[in-house]
N, CA, C and O atoms as a GROMACS GRO file, in nm:
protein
  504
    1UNK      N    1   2.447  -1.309  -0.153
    1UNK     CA    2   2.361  -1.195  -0.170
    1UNK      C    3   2.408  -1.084  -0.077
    1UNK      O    4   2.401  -1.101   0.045
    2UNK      N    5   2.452  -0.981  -0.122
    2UNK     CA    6   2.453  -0.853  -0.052
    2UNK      C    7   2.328  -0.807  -0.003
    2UNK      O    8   2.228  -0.778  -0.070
    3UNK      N    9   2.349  -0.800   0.166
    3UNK     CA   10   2.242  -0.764   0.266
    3UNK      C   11   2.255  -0.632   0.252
    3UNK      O   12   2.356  -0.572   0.215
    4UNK      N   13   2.121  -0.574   0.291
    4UNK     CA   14   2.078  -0.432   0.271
    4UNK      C   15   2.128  -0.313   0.426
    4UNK      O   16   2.124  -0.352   0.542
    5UNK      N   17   2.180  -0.147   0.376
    5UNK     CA   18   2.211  -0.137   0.517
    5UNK      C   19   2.096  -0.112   0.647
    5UNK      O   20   1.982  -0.070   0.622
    6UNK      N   21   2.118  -0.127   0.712
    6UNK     CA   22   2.033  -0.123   0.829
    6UNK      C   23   1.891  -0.055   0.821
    6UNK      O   24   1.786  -0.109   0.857
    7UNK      N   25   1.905   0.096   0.759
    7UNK     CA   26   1.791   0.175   0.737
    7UNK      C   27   1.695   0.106   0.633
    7UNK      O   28   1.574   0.106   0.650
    8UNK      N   29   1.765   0.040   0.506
    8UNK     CA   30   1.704  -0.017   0.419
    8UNK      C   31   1.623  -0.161   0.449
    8UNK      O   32   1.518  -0.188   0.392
    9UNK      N   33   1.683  -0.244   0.540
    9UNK     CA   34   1.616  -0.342   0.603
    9UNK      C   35   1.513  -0.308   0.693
    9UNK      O   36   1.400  -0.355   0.674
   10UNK      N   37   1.534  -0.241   0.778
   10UNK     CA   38   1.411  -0.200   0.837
   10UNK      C   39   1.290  -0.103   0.732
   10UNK      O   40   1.172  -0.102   0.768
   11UNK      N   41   1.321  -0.045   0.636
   11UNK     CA   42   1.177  -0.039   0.547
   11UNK      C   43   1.121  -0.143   0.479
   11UNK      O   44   1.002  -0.144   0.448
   12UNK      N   45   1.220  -0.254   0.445
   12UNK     CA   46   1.161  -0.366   0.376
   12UNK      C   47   1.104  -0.428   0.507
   12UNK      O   48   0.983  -0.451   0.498
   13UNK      N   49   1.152  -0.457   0.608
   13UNK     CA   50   1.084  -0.519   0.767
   13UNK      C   51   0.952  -0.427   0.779
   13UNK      O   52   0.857  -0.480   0.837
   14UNK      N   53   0.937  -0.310   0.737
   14UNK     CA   54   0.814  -0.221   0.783
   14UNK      C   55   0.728  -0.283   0.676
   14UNK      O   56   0.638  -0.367   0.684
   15UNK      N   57   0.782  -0.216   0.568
   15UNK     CA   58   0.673  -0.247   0.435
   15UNK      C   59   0.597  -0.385   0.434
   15UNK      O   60   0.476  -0.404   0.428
   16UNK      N   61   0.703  -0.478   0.443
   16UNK     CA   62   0.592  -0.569   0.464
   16UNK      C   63   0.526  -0.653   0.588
   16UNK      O   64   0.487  -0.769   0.580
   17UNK      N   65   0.522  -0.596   0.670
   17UNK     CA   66   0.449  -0.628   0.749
   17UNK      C   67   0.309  -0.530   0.727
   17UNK      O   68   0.204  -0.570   0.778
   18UNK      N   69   0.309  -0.424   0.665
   18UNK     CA   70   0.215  -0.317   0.595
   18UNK      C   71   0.142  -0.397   0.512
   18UNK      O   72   0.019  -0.391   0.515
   19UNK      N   73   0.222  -0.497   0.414
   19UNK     CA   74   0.124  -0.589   0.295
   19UNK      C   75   0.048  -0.703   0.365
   19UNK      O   76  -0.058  -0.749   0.324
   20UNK      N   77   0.106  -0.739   0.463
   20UNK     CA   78   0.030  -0.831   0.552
   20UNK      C   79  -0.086  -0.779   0.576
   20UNK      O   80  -0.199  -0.782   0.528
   21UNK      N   81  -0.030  -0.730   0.662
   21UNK     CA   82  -0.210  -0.639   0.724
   21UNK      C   83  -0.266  -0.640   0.606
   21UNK      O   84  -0.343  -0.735   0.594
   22UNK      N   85  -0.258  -0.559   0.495
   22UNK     CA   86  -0.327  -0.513   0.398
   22UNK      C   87  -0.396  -0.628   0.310
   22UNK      O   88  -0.505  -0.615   0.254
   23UNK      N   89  -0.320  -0.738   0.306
   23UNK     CA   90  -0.370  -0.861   0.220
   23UNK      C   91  -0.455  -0.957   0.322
   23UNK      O   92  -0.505  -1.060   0.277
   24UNK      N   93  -0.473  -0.913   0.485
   24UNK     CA   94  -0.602  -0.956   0.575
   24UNK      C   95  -0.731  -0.885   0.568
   24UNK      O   96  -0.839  -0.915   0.618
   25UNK      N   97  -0.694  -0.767   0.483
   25UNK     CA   98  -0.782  -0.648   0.489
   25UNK      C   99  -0.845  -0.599   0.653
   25UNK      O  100  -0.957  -0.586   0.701
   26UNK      N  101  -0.674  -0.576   0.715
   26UNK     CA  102  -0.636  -0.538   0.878
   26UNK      C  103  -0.635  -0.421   0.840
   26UNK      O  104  -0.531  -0.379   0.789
   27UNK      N  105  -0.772  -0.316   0.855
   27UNK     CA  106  -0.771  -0.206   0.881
   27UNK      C  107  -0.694  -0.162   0.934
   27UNK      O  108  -0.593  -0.104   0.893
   28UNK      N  109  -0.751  -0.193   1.099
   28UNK     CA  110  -0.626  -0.175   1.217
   28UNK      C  111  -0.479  -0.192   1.168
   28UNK      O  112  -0.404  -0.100   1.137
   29UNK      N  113  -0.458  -0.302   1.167
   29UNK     CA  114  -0.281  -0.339   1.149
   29UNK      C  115  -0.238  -0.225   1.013
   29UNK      O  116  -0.136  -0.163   1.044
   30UNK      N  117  -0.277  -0.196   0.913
   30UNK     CA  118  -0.293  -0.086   0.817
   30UNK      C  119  -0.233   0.029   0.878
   30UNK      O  120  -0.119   0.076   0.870
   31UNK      N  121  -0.327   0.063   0.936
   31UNK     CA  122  -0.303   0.251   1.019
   31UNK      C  123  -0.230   0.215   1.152
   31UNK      O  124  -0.192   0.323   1.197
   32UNK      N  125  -0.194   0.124   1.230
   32UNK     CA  126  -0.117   0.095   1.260
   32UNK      C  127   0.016   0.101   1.243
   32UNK      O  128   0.094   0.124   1.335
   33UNK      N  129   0.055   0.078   1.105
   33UNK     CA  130   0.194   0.061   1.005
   33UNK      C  131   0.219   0.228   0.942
   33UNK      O  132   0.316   0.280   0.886
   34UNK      N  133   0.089   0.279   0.978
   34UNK     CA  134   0.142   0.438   0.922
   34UNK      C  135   0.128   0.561   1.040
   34UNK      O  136   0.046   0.557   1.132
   35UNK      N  137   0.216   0.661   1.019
   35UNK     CA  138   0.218   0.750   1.098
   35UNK      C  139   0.102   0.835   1.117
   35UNK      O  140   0.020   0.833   1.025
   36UNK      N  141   0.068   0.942   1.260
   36UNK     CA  142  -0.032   1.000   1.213
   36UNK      C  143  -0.086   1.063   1.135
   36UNK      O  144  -0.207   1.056   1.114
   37UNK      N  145   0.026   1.169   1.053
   37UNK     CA  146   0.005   1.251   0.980
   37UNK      C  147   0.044   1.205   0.831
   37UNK      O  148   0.097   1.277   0.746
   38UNK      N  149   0.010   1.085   0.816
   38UNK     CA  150   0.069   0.994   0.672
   38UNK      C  151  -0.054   0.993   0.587
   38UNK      O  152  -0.169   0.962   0.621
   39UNK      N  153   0.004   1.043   0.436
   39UNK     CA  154   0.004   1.059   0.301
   39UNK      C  155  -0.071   0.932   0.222
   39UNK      O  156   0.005   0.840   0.191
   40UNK      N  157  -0.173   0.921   0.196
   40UNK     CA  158  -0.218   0.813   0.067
   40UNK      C  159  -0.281   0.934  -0.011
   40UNK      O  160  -0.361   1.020   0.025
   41UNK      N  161  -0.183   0.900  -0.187
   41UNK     CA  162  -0.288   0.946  -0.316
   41UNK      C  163  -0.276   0.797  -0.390
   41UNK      O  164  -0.188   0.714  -0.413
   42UNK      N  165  -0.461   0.819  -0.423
   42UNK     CA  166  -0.489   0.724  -0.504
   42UNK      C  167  -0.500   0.760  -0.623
   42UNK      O  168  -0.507   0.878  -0.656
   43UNK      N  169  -0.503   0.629  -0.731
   43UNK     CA  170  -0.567   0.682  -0.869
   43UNK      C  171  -0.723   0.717  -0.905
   43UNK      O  172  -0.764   0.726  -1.020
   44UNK      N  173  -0.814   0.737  -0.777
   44UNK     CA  174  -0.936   0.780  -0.811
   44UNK      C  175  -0.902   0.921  -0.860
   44UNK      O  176  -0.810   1.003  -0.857
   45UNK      N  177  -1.044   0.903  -0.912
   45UNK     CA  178  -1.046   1.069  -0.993
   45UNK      C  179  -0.902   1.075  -1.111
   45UNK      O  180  -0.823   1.160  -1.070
   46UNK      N  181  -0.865   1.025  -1.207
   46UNK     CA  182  -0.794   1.066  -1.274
   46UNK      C  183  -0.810   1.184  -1.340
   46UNK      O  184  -0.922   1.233  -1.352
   47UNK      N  185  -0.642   1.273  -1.415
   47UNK     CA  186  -0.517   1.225  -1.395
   47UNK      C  187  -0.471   1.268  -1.306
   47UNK      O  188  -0.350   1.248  -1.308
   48UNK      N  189  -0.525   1.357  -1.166
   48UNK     CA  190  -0.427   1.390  -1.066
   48UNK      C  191  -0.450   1.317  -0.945
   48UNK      O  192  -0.387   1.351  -0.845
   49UNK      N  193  -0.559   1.187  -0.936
   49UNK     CA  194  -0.624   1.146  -0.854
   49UNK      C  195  -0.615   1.174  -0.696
   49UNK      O  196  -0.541   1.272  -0.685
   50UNK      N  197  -0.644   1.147  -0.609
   50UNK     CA  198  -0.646   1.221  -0.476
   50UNK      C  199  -0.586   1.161  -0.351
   50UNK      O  200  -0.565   1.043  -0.325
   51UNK      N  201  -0.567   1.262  -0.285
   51UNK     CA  202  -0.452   1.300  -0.172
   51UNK      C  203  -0.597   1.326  -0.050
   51UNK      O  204  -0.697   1.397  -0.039
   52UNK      N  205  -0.519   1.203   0.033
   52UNK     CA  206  -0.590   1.153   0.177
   52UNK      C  207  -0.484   1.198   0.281
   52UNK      O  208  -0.382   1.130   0.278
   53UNK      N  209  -0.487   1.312   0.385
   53UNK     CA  210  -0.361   1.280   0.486
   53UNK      C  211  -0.462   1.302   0.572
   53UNK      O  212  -0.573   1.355   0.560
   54UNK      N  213  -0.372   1.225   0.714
   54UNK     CA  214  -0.414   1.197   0.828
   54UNK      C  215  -0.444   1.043   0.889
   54UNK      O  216  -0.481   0.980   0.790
   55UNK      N  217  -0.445   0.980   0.969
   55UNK     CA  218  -0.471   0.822   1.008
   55UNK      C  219  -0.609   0.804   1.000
   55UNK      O  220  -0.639   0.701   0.939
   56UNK      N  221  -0.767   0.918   1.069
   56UNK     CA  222  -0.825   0.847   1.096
   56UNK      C  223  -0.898   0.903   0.911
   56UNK      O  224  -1.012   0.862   0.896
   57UNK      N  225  -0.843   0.984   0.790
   57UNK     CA  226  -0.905   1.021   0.712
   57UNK      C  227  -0.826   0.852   0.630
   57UNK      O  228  -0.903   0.766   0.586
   58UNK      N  229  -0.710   0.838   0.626
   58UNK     CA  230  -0.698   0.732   0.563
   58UNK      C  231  -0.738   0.595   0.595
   58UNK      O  232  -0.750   0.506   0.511
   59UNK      N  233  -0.769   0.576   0.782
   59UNK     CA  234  -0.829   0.489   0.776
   59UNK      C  235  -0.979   0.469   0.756
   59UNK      O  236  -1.032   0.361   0.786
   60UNK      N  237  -1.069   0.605   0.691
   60UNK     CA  238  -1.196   0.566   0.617
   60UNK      C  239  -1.161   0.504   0.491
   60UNK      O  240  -1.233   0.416   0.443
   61UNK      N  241  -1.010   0.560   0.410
   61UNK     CA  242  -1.026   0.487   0.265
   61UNK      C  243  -1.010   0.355   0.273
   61UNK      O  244  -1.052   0.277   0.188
   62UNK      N  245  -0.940   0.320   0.387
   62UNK     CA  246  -0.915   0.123   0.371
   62UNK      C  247  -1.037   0.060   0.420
   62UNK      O  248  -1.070  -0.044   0.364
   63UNK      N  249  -1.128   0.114   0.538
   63UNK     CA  250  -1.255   0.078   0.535
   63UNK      C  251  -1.329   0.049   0.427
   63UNK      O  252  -1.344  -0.068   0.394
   64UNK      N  253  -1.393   0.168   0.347
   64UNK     CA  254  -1.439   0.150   0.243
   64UNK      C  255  -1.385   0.048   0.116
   64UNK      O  256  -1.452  -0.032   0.050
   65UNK      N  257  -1.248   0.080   0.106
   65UNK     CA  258  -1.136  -0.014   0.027
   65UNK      C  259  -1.174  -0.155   0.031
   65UNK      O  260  -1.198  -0.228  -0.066
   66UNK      N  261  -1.177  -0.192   0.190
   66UNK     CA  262  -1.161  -0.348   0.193
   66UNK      C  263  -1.341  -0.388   0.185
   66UNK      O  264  -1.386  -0.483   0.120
   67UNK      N  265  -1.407  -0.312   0.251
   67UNK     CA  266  -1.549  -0.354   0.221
   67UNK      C  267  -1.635  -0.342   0.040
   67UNK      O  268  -1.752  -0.362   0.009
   68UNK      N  269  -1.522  -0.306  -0.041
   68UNK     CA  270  -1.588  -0.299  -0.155
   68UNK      C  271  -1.515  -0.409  -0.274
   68UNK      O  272  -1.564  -0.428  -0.385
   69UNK      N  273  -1.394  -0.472  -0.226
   69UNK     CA  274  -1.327  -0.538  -0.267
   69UNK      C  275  -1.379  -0.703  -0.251
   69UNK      O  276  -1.411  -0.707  -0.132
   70UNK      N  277  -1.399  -0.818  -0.299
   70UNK     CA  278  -1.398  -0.920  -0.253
   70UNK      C  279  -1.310  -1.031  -0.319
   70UNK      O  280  -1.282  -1.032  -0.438
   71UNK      N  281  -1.272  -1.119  -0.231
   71UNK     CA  282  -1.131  -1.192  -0.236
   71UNK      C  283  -1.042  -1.161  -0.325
   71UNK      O  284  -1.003  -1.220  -0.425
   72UNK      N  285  -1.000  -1.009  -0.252
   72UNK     CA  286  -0.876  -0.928  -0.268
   72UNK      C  287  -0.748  -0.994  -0.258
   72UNK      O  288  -0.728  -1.080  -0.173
   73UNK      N  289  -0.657  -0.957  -0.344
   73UNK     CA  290  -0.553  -0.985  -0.327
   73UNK      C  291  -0.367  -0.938  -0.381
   73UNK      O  292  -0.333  -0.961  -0.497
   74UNK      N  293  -0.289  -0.888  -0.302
   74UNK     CA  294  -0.203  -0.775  -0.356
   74UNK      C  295  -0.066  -0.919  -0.383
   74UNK      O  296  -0.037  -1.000  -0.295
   75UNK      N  297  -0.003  -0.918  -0.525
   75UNK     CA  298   0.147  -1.019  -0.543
   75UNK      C  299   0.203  -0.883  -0.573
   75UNK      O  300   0.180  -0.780  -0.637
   76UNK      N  301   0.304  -0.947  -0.481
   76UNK     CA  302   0.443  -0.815  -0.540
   76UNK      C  303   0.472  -0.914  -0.640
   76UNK      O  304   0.450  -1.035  -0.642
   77UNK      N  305   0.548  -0.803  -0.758
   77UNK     CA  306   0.594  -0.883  -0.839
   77UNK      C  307   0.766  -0.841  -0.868
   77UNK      O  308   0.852  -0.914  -0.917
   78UNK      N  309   0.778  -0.714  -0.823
   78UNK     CA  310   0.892  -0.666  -0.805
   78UNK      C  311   0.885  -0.571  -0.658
   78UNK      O  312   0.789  -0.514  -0.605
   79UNK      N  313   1.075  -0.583  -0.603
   79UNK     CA  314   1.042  -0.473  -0.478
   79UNK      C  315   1.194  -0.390  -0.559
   79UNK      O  316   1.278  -0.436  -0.637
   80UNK      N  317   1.180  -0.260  -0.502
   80UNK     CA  318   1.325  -0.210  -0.487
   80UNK      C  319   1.312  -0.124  -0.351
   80UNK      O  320   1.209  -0.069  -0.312
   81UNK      N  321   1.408  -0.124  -0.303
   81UNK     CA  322   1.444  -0.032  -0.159
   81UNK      C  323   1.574   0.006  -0.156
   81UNK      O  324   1.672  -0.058  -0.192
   82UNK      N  325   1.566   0.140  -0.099
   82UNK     CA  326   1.677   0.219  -0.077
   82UNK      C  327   1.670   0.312   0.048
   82UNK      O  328   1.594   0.409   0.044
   83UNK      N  329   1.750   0.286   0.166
   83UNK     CA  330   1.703   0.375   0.317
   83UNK      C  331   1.585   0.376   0.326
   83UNK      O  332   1.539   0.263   0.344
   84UNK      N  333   1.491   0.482   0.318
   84UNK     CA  334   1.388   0.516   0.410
   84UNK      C  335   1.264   0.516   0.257
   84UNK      O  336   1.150   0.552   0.283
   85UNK      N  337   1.297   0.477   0.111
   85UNK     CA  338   1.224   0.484   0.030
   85UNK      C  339   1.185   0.340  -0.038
   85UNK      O  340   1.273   0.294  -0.111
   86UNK      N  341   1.063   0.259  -0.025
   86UNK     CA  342   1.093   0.147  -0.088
   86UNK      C  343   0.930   0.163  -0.213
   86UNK      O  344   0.816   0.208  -0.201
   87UNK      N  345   1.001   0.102  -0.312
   87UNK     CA  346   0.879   0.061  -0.407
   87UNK      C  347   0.842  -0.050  -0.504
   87UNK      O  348   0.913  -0.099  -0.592
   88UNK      N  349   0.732  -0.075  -0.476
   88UNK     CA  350   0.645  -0.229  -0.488
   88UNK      C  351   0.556  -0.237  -0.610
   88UNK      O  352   0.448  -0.181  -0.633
   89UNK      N  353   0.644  -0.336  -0.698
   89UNK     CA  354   0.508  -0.362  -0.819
   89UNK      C  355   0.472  -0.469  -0.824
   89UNK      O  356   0.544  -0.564  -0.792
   90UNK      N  357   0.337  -0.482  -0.870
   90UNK     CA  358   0.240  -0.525  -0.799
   90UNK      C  359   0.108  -0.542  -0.881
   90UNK      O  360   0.074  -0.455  -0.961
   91UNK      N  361   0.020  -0.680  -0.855
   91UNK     CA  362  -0.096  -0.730  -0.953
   91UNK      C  363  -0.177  -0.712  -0.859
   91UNK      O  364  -0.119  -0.734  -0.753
   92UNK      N  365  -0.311  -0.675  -0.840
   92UNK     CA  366  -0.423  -0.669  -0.753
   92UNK      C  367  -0.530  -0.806  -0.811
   92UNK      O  368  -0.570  -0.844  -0.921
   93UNK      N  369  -0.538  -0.828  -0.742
   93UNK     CA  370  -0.662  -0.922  -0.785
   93UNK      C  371  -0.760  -0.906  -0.722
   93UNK      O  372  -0.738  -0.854  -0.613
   94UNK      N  373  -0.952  -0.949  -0.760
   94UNK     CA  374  -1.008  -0.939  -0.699
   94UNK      C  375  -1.140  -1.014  -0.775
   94UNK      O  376  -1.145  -1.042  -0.895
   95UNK      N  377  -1.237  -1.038  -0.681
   95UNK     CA  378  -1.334  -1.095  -0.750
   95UNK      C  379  -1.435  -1.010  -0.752
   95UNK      O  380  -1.486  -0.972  -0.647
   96UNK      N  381  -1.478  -0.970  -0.874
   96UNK     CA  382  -1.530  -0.842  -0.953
   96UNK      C  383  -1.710  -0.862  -0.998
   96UNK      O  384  -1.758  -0.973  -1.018
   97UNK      N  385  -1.749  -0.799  -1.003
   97UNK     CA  386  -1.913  -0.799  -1.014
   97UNK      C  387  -1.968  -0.961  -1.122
   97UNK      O  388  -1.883  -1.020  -1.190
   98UNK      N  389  -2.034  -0.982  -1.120
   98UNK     CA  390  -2.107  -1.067  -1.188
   98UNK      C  391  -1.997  -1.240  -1.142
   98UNK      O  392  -2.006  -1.349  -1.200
   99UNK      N  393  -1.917  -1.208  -1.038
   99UNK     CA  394  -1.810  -1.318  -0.956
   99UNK      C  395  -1.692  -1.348  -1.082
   99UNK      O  396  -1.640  -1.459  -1.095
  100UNK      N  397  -1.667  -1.258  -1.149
  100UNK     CA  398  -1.597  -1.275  -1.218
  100UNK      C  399  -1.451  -1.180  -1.171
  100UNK      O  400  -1.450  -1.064  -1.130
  101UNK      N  401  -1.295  -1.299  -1.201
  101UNK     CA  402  -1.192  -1.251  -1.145
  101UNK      C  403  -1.159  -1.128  -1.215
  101UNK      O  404  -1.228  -1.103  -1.314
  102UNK      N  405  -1.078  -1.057  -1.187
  102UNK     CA  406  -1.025  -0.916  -1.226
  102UNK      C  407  -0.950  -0.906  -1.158
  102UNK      O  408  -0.957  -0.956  -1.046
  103UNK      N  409  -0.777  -0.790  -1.234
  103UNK     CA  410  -0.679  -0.784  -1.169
  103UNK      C  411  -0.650  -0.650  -1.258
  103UNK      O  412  -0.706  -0.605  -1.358
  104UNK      N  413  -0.522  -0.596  -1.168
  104UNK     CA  414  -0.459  -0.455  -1.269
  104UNK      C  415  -0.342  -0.472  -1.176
  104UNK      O  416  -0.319  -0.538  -1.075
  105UNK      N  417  -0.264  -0.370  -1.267
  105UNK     CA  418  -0.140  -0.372  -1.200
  105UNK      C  419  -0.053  -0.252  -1.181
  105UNK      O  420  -0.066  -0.179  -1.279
  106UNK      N  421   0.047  -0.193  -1.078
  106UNK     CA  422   0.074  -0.093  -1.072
  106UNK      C  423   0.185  -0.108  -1.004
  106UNK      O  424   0.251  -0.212  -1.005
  107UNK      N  425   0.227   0.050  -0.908
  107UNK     CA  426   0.353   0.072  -0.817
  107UNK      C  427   0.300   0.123  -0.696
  107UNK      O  428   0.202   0.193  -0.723
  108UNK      N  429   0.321   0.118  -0.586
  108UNK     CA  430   0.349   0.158  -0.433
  108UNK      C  431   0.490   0.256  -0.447
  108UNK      O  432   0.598   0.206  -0.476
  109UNK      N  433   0.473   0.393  -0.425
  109UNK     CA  434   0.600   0.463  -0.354
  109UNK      C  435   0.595   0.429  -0.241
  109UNK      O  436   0.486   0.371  -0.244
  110UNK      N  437   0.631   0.418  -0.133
  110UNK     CA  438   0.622   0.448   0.025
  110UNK      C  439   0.759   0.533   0.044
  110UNK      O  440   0.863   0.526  -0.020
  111UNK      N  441   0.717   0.632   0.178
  111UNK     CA  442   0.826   0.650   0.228
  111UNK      C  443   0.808   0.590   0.408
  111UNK      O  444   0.708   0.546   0.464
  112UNK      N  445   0.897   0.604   0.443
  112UNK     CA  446   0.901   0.551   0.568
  112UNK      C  447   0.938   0.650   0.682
  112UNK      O  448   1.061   0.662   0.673
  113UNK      N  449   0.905   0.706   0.756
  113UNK     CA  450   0.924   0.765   0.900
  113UNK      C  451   0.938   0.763   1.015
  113UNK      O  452   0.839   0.823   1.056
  114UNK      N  453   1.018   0.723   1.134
  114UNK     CA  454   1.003   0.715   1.262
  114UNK      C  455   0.934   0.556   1.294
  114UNK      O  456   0.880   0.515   1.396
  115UNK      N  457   0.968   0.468   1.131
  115UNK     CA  458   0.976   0.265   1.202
  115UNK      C  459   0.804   0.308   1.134
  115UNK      O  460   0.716   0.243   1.190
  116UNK      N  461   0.764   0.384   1.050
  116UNK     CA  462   0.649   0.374   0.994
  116UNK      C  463   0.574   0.419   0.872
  116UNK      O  464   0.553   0.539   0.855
  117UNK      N  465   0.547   0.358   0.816
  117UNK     CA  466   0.422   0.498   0.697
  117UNK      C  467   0.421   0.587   0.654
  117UNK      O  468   0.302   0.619   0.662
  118UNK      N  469   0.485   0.684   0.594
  118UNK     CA  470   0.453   0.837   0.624
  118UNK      C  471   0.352   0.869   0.452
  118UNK      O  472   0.251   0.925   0.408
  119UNK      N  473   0.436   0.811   0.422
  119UNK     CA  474   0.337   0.789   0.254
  119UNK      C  475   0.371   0.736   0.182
  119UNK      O  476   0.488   0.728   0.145
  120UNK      N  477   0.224   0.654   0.113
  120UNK     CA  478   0.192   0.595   0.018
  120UNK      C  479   0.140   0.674  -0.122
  120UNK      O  480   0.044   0.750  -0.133
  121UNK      N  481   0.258   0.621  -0.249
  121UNK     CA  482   0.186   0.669  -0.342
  121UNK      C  483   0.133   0.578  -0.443
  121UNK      O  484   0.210   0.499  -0.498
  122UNK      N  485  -0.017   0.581  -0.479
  122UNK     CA  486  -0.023   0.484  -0.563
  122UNK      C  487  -0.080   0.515  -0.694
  122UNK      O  488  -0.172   0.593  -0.720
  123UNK      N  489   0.021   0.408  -0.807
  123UNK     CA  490   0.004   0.444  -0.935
  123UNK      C  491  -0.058   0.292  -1.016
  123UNK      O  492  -0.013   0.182  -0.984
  124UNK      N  493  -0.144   0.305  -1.100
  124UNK     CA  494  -0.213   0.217  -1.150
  124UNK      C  495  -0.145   0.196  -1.302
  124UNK      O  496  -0.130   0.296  -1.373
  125UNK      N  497  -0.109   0.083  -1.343
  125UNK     CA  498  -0.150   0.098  -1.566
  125UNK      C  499  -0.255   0.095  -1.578
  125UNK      O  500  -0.352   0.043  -1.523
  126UNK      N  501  -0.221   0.189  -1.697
  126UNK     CA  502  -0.403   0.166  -1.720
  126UNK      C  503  -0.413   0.230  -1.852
  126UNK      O  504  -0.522   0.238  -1.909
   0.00000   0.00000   0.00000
């Protein structure tokens, strides 16, 4: 297997230690993994859904995120990475009103900045 160059290993070394946190629903470890001035758009509000910057504005969306979610759960199902850009597809699972499972599936852009976060873009099927 051809190893990745240096810049590219260290975003796959960032990124997922980012899904970790994220699949403990580690707020902390979360905004931790991103810079201060780092980028999340979600697919709320479709079709241009919305653009969160800042640490402590994105760490209200993973608050809310992980407290509305129950036994959450993110499978990559594909990665690709290249230097400082890596992107993650991906099944969500979760256990959904009436305790019934539910899942969807989508992509993670990230870019990476300074060994961190700088933005997340996320796209849903749907």
């Amino acid at each position: 297997m051809v190893q990745p160059d240096p810049i590219t290993a260290a975003a796959i070394s960032i990124i997922h230690g980012y899904n970790d946190a994220f699949n403990r629903g580690d707020v902390d470890g979360v905004t931790a993994a991103m810079t201060d001035d780092c980028i999340v758009e979600t697919p709320m509000a479709p079709p241009e859904g919305i653009r969160i910057q800042g640490q402590e504005a994105v760490r209200a969306l993973w608050n809310e995120f992980f407290q509305s979610a129950s036994s959450m759960k993110f499978d990559t199902e594909d990665l690709f990475a290249s230097g400082d850009r890596y992107l993650a597809q991906w099944t969500f699972k979760w256990v959904g009103q009436e305790n019934q499972p539910e899942s969807v599936r989508g992509v993670d852009l990230f870019k990476i900045r300074d060994g961190k976060v700088s933005e997340k873009l996320i796209y849903v099927k749907g």
